[in-house]
C-alpha positions, 0 to 999 in steps of 0.5 A: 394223370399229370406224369402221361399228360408230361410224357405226352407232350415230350413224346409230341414234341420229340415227334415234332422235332424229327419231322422238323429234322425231316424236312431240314435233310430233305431240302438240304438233298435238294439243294444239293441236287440243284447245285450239283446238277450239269444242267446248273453247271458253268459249262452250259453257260457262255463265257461273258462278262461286264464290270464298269467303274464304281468311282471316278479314279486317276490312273498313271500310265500303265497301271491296270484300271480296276473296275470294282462294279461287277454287272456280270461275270459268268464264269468268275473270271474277272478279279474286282481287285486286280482288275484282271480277267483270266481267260477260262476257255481257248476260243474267239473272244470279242471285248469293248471298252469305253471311256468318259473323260472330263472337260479338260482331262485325257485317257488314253486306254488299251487292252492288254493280253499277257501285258501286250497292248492289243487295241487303243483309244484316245479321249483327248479331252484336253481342250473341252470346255464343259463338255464330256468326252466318251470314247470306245473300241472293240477287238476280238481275239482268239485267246488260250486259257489262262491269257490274261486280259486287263485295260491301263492307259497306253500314253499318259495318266488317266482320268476317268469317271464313275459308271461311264467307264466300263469293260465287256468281254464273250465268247462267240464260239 
């Protein structure tokens, strides 16, 4: 009688395990399915990204700002470490950036396209006592795939602050 019950158990816990198995592949296709799927896909989606500063940093003129705090970026077209967005798809573009500058510090911030300055702004800040200055800009452009779009200050060095200092980007067609 002990050798059946023995075999018994095996024979439940073999059965156990292959519907465990079962249900494991059966999740694993519909997984599958759902990332897969077109209506899943980035195509669907539109274009659009938002990234802001995570610390407040110092930049030297002409050095590409890194906005390290990515809020949204639907197609992964913006690079946290370069501080680069590649454009994924020809078409009309619009992008806003905004600055905070501390009392007494400047930023003079400018979107580029293809390292060609294409919008300015200017945070003189410089004779603020105690009082924060923010300044923003919007451009739209109409950009091929594979253009590259970043911010680096077009005049001098650069003091920015943390969460204040953002940048936007869509497509609008």
């Amino acid at each position: 009688m002990m050798e059946d019950e023995v075999e018994g158990s095996r024979c439940c816990r073999n059965r156990t395990l292959k519907m465990f198995d079962d249900q494991m592949r059966a999740l694993q296709n519909s997984v599958r399915t759902i990332v897969n799927d077109d209506c899943c896909c980035c195509n669907d989606i539109p274009v659009g990204f938002h990234v802001y500063m995570g610390s407040y940093k110092t930049y030297a003129k002409g050095v590409v700002w890194v906005y390290d705090k990515v809020v949204t970026d639907t197609h992964n077209a913006y690079n946290a470490a370069t501080g680069k967005f590649v454009v994924p798809e020809k078409g009309l573009y619009i992008f806003s950036y905004g600055t905070l500058s501390d009392p007494g510090k400047m930023s003079h911030a400018g979107l580029y396209v293809n390292g060609i300055v294409k919008s300015w702004q200017a945070c003189n800040n410089d004779g603020g006592r105690g009082l924060w200055l923010s300044c923003s800009n919007s451009i739209t452009l109409l950009l091929h795939k594979n253009d590259v779009i970043y911010v680096a200050d077009h005049y001098y060095n650069a003091l920015v602050r943390t969460s204040y200092t953002y940048l936007s980007g869509a497509k609008l067609n």
